[in-house]
N, C-alpha and C positions, 0 to 999 in steps of 0.2 A: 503470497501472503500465507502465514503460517496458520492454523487451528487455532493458536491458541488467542491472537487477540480478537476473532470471531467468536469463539465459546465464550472469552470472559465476556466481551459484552453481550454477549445474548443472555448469560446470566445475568449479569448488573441491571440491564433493561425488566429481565423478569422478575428479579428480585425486587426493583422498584415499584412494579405495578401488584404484585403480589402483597408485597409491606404495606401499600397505599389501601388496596383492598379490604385487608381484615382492619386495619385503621379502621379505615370508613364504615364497616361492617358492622363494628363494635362502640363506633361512636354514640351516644347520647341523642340520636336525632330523629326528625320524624324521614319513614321509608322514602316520600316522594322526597324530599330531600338530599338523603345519602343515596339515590338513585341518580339523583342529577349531579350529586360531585362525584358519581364513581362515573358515570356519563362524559364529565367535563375533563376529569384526568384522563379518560380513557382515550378520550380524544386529541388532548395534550400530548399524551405519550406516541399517540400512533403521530403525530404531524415532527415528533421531534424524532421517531427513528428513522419517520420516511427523510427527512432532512441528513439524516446520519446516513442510511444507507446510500443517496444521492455523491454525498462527501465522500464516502469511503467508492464509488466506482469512481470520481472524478479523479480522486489520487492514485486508483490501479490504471486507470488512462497515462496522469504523469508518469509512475514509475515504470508503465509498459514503455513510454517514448524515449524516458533516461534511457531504459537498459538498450533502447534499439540505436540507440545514439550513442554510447558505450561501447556496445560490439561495431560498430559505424568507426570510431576510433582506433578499436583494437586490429581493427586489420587493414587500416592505413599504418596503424603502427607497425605488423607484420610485414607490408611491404615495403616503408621504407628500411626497416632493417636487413631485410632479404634485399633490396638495392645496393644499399651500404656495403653489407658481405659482397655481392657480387664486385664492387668497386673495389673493394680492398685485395681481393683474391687477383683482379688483371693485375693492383698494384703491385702485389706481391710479385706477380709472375715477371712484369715490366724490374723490377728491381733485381730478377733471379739473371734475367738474359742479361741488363743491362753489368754484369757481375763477371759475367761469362765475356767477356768481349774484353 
C-alpha cells in the first residue's frame, strides 16, 4: 500500500477532529457542555478510525492472499508453458528424423 492513501486519511481524519474542535471551542455554550461534545466526538472519531483501521488490515490480508494466489498461478502458468516448449521441441525433432528417412 502506497503513502499516499495512509497520509491522506490521516489528514482527513485530523482535519476532521481539528475543525470539530475549534467549532466547539468557539461555540456559544456553557464549558461543561462543549467539554462533553468535544468528549462525545472524540470518542466518535476514535471508535470510527478504530473501525477503519480494522477494514483497512482486513483488505491488506485479502490483497496479501490475491497476490499469493496470483504468483500460485503465474508459475503453474510458467510450467505448463515450459511443458508445452518441451513437447513441441521432441515434436519438432520427431518431424526432423521423420524427414530424414
Amino acid at each position: 500500500m502506497s503513502n499516499f492513501p495512509k497520509g491522506f486519511l490521516l489528514g482527513l481524519i485530523s482535519g476532521s477532529v481539528l475543525g470539530s474542535l475549534v467549532a466547539l471551542l468557539y461555540a456559544p455554550d456553557k464549558g461543561a457542555n462543549t467539554r462533553d461534545k468535544i468528549s462525545y466526538r472524540l470518542n466518535n472519531y476514535m471508535d470510527e478510525l478504530s473501525q477503519l483501521i480494522d477494514r483497512l488490515q482486513d483488505e491488506k490480508g485479502i490483497v496479501s492472499d490475491a497476490k499469493m494466489e496470483g504468483d500460485h498461478i503465474v508459475e503453474e502458468a510458467q510450467k505448463r508453458a515450459e511443458d508445452l516448449i518441451s513437447e513441441a521441441e521432441k515434436l519438432l525433432e520427431n518431424i526432423g528424423e521423420a524427414r530424414k528417412k
